[in-house]
N, C-alpha and C positions, 0 to 999 in steps of 0.2 A: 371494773374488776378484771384482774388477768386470769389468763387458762392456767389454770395446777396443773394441766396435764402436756402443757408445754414442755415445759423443762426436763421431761419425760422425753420428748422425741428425740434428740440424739443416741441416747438410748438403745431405742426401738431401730433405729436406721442403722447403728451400728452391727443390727444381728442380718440387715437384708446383704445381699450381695449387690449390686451398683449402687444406683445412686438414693435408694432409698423411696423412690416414689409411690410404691406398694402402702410402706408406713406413712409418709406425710397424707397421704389421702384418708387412709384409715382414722388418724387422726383428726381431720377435720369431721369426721359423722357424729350425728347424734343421730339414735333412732328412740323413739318412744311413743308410746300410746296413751289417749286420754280416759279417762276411768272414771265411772260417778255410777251414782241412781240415775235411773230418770227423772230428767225435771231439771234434774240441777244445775243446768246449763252447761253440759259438755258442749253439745253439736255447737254451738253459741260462739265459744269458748274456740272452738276448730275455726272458727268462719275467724275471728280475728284474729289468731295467731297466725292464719294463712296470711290478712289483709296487712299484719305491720311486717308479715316478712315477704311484702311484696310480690304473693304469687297471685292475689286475686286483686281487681281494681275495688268493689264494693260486696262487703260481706250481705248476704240476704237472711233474715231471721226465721226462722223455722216458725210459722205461722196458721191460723186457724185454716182448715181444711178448703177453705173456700179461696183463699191466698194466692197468689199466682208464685209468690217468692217463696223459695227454700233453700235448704243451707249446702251449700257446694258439694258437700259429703254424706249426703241422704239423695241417692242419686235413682235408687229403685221408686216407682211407683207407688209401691204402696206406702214408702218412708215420706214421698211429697204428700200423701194421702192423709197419712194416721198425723204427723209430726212427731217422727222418734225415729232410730235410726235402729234397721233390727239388719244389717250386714255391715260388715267390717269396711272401712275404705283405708285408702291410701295415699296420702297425699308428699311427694318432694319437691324441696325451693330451697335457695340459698340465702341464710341470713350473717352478716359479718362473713367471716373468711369460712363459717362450714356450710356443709350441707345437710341439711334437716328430713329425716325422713317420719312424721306425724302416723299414725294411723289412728284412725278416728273409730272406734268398738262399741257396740251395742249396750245400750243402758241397759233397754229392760233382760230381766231375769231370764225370761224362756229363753234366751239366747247365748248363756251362760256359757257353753262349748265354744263357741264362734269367738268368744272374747277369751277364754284360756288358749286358745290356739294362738292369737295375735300378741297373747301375752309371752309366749315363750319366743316372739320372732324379736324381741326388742329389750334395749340396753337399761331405760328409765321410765318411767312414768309418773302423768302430773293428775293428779286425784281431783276432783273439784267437788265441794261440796258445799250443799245451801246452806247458807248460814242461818235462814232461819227452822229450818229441819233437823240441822246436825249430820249427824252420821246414822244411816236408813240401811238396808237391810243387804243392797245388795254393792252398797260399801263393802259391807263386813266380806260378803263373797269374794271380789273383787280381792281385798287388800290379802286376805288368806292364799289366793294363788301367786301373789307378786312375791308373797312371803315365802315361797317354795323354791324360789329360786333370788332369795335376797334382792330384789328387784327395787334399788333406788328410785323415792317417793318426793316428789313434790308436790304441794299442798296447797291450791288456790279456793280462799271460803269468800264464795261468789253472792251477788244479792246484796252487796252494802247499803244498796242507794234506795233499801227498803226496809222497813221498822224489824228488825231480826233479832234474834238472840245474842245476849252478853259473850262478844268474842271468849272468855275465860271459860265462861261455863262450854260452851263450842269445843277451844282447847283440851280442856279436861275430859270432854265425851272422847275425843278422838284418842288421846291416849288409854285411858281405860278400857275403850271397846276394842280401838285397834292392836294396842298396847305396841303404839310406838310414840316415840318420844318426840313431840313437839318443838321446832326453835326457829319463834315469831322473827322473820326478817322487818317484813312491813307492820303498823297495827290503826286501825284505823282511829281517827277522831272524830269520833259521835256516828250517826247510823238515818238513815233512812232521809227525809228533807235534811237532816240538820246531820248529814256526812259531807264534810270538805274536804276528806283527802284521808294522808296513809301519811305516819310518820316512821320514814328506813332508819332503822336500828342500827344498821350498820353503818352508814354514813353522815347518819344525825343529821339528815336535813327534812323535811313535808315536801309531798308530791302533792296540789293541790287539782283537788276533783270538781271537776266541770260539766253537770251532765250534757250527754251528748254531744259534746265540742271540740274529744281530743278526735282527731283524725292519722291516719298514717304517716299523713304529712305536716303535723301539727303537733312538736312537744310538748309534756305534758307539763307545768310550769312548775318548778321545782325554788323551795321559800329556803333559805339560809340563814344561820344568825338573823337579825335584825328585821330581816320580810317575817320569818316565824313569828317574830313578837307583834309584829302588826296584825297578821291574822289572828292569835292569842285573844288582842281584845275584843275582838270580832265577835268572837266565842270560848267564852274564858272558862264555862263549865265541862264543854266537849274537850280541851284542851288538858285541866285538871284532870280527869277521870283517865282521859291515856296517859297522862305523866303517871297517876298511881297507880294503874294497870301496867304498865312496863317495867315500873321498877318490882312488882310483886316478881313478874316473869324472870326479871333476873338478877333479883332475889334468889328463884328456885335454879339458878344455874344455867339454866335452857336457850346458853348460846350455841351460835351453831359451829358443828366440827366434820368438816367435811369427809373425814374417816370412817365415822358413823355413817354419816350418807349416805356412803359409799357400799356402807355394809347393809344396811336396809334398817339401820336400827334407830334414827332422827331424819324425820323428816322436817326441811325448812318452809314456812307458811306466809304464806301472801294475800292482803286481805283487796280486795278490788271488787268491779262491777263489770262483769262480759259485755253486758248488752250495752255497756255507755264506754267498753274502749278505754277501761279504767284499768289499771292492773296487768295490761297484755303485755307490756316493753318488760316489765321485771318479770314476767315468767320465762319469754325467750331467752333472756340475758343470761336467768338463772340457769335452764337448758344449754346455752354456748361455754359460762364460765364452772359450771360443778358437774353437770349430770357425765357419765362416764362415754368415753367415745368405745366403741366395740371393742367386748372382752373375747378372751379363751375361753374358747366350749370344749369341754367332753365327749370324745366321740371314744366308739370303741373300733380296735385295727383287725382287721379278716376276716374268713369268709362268712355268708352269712349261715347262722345254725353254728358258728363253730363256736370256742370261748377263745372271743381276743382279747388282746390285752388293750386298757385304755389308754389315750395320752389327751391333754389337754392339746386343741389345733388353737394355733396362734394367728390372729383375724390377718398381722401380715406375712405369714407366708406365702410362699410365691404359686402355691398349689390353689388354684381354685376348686372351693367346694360350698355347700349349703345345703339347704333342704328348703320341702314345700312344706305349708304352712297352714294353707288355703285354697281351693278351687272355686273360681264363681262363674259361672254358668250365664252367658244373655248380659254380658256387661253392655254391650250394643244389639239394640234388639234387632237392627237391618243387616247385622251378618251372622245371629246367633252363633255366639262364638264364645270358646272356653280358656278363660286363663288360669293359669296356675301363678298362685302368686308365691313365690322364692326370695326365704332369707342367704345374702350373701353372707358366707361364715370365714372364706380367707381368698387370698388370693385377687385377682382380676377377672374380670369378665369382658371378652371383646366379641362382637360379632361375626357368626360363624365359626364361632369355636367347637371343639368334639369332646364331648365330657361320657361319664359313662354311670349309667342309670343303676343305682346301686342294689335296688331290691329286684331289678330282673339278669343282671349284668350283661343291658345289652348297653350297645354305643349309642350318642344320639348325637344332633347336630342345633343347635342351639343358634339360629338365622336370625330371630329376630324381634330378639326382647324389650318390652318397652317398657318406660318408666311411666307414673302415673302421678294425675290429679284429678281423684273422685274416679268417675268415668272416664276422664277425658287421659289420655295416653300421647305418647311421642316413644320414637325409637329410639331405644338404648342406646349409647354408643361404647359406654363405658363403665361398670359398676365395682367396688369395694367392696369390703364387710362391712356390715351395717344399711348396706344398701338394699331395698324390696325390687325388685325387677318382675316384671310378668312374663309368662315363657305361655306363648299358644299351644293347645293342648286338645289332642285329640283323639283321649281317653286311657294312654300310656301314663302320665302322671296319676299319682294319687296321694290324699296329705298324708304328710311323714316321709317322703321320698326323697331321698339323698341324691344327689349329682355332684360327682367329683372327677376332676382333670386327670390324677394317677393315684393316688395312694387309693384304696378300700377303707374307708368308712363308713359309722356309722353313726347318726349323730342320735341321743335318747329322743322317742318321737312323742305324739304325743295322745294322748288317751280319749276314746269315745268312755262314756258314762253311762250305765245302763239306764235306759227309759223311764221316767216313771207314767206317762199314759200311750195309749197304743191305740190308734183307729184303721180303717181299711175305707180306702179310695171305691163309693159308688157312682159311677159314670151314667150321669141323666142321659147321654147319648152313648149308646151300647157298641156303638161302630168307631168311637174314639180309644177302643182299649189297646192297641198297639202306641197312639200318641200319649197314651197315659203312663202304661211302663218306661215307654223311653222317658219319658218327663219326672217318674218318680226317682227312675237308677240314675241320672244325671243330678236331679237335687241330694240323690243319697252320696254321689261321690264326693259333692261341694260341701258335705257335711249340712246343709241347709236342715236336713231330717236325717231319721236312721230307719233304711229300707231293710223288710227282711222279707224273705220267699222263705216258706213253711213248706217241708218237703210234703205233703197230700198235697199243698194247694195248689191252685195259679195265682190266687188272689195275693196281688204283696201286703203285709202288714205295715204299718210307720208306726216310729217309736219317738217319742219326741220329749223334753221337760218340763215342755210348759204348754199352754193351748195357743198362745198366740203362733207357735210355730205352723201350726196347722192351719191357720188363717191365713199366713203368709203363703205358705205351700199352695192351697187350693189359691191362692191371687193370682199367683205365679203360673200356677198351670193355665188358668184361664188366659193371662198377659201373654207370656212365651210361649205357649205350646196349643192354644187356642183350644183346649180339655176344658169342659164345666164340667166337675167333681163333687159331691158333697161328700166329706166323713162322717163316719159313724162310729162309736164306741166298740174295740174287737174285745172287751171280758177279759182284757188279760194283765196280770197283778204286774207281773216284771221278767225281768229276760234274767240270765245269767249265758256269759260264752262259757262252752264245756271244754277240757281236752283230759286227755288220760295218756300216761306214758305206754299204756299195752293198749298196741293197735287193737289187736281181736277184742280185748276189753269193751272198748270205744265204738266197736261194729254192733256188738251186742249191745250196749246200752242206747243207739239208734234203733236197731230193729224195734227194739223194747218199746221206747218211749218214740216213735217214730211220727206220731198224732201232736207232739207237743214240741218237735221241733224245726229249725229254720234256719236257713242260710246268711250272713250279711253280706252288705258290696262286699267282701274281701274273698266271699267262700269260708269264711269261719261257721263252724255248728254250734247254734243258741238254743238255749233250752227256755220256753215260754209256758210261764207259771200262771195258773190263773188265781193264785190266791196264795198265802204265808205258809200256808200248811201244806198245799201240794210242793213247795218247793222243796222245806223242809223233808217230807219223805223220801221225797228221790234224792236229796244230800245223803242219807241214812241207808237208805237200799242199794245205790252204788256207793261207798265210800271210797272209790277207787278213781274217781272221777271227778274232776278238781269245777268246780263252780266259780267264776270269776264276775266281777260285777264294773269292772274296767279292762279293755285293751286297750294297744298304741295302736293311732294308724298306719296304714299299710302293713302291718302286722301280723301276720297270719300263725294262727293259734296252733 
């Protein structure tokens, strides 16, 4: 397959000034993130697309807890522990002539912010789902944020080389629940012992499946005319059944159009086996020849509080700019140290360059960015749009944070969700509570949890979506910060951030409600409800005073 978006780049080189190398660079990125439930073999799924595009020598399978092996990109403790991946990674390699930037996002649910964060830093994403499960619950979650920003889907229905569900019936869940439209590239011949392969739709030939044998360095043996007919007799019923199942599919028209793709409205589907290295060459391939290399973003031009006007920033202009995305906190736990991890949105990045921090407008110096594989890092030399870089961070960042070369922007950031359960941090050692706060405000800024300080109290509150956060939290503090913590249930229904156009208004409705409110990392004032009907009342008794149940971050209300 050739790149459509080749013939595109003169184009693009014609609008830079010299020689274009802003746009040819830009050009060769893919950036995208993997997406599923748990279970269904994402992490899996990351370990070989790393392995055939040469960044890793042997993929390790995320394994029972007693395991010594796990998967490149589950790089925290407690992800080698549990086997799930509950923080975002980041992995770049070069496959053919581009360069690939993977981020690898938390299945499970409680982690839901963490993975809409990393979904607004990228251009495509490849969905994986079990095939004998279907489409689970936090698909559905998932594919509704990609949806919010048309966010180009590719479709890998993993688990062939086990007794699974009727690809059709699979198909038809995904569009129905998803309600986007399916168009089968690969489809497999027969299922579980009796799965030999994938027949490409596209180029009418059978990829035949070998468990465990295709390797990186090992094509995966591909039948033509006359070898298909030899396999045929081999298994002439599994053969049947995909011939009438292909021609139903298109039958219903459900070839693919790369326009749609593009738009987020057909997604192309690949049927294979992660854990046997089946199906991985035609996802990347898919990645380097359809999915889209870095678009124009929306940013808004002037100062901040004012109304500027927007312009679409074009990924090659010669202005460097981007935003954060992410902070993680103890990526190495021998220099406890904080990255800010930064989407490239135009421009170049060189080391020691001077950019200027858009939500304080101060200047800053940008020494010594690295690029990333999991944990493991190397110095920057040079980055794109499309490109993830870490910028060391030493509490000046925070996500949503814009960094640009000259113009003022501002790029739309992205949203905390209010809480739905709330505990308070009890310290079995009474003399750890200075390593505690720091430990809680530094995982509130990584977004890991959402810290609030309740103005009577000292005691911080954590607001989180799921319970597993809080399991990871108290890990963490014990891992990094050497705090043993247990939480406890704080009685509290939900948050709401307040703000009201009349200052004095706003004073008065603190004094008033003064027992029920609380600060975030940002210094915004949240009003914490302990139940539907208290919150309801004070809706009712100030009407003057706007209740919100999302901010952006770095956003100050």
């Amino acid at each position: 397959m050739s790149d459509p978006f080749a013939a595109n780049l003169e184009t693009v080189v014609d609008r830079q000034t010299g020689d274009g190398h802003i746009a040819r660079q830009v050009a060769r990125r893919r950036t995208f993130a993997i997406i599923s439930h748990p279970d269904a073999g994402k992490t899996t799924l990351t370990e070989k697309l790393l392995l055939f595009g040469g960044a890793i020598q042997m993929a390790g399978t995320v394994k029972a807890r007693k395991s010594s092996r796990h998967a490149t990109s589950d790089w925290l403790e407690v992800e080698k522990q549990r086997g799930i991946s509950v923080a975002s990674s980041v992995m770049q390699f070069s496959y053919g002539d581009c360069v690939i930037n993977l981020l690898d996002t938390p299945g499970h649910q409680d982690f839901s912010e963490d993975t809409y964060r990393v979904l607004t830093a990228v251009d495509a994403a490849v969905m994986v789902v079990d095939a004998a499960k279907g489409v689970e619950a936090q698909t559905i979650k998932l594919l509704e944020v990609c949806r919010l920003r048309n966010t180009p889907i590719i479709t890998f229905i993993n688990k062939m080389d086990r007794e699974v569900r009727d690809p059709l019936e699979v198909l038809d869940e995904i569009e129905s629940v998803l309600k986007i439209r399916c168009a089968p590239v690969t489809w497999p011949i027969g299922m579980g012992k009796r799965f030999v392969g994938v027949y490409h739709l596209l180029k009418d030939e059978v990829l035949r499946f070998t468990p465990g044998e295709e390797r990186a360095d090992q094509e995966v043996e591909i039948l033509r005319g006359a070898e298909i007919e030899k396999l045929r007799a081999t298994c002439p019923r599994e053969f049947e059944q995909m011939r009438d199942e292909t021609e139903l599919v298109r039958g219903a028209g459900a070839s693919f159009q790369l326009e749609d793709f593009l738009k987020g409205k057909q997604t192309p589907v690949f049927f294979g086996s992660g854990i046997n290295n089946f199906g991985v060459r035609e996802i990347l391939q898919a990645l380097l020849d359809w999915a889209p290399p870095p678009q124009p973003r929306e940013a808004i031009v002037g100062n901040l509080g004012a109304k500027g006007e927007s312009r679409m920033v074009a990924p090659d202009e010669p202005n460097f700019t981007g935003f954060v995305f992410k902070i993680q906190a103890n990526m190495d736990p021998n220099h406890r140290d904080r990255i800010a991890f930064f989407r490239v949105c135009s421009g170049q990045y060189t080391p020691g360059m001077k950019v200027k921090q858009r939500r304080t407008g101060k200047e800053m110096k940008v020494a010594n960015a690295v690029v990333f594989m999991a944990n493991e890092r190397s110095r920057m030399e040079e980055a794109y749009a499309g490109d993830i870089i870490g910028i060391h961070n030493h509490g000046q960042l925070q996500i949503g944070d814009v960094l640009t070369e000259s113009e003022l922007l501002t790029y739309k950031g992205i949203p905390y969700f209010a809480p739905d359960l709330f505990s308070r941090a009890r310290l079995r050692d009474p003399l750890k509570s200075k390593q505690l706060n720091k430990g809680l405000r530094e995982l509130g800024e990584e977004g890991a949890i959402q810290v609030f300080a309740p103005l009577v109290d000292n005691t911080l509150l954590l607001g989180a979506v799921g319970q597993l956060q809080f399991e990871v939290v108290e890990h963490r503090l014990q891992a990094e910060y050497g705090v043993d913590a247990v939480f406890e249930r704080a009685g509290i229904h939900t948050a709401r951030w307040v703000t009201c156009d009349n200052a004095a208004h706003l004073a008065e409705f603190a004094r008033a409600q003064q027992q029920r409110l609380a600060r975030d990392v940002d210094g915004n004032l949240v009003y914490l409800a302990d139940n539907r009907v208290n919150l309801s009342l004070a809706m009712e008794r100030w009407p003057k005073v706007q209740f919100h149940d999302t901010r952006e971050h770095g956003q100050t209300l």
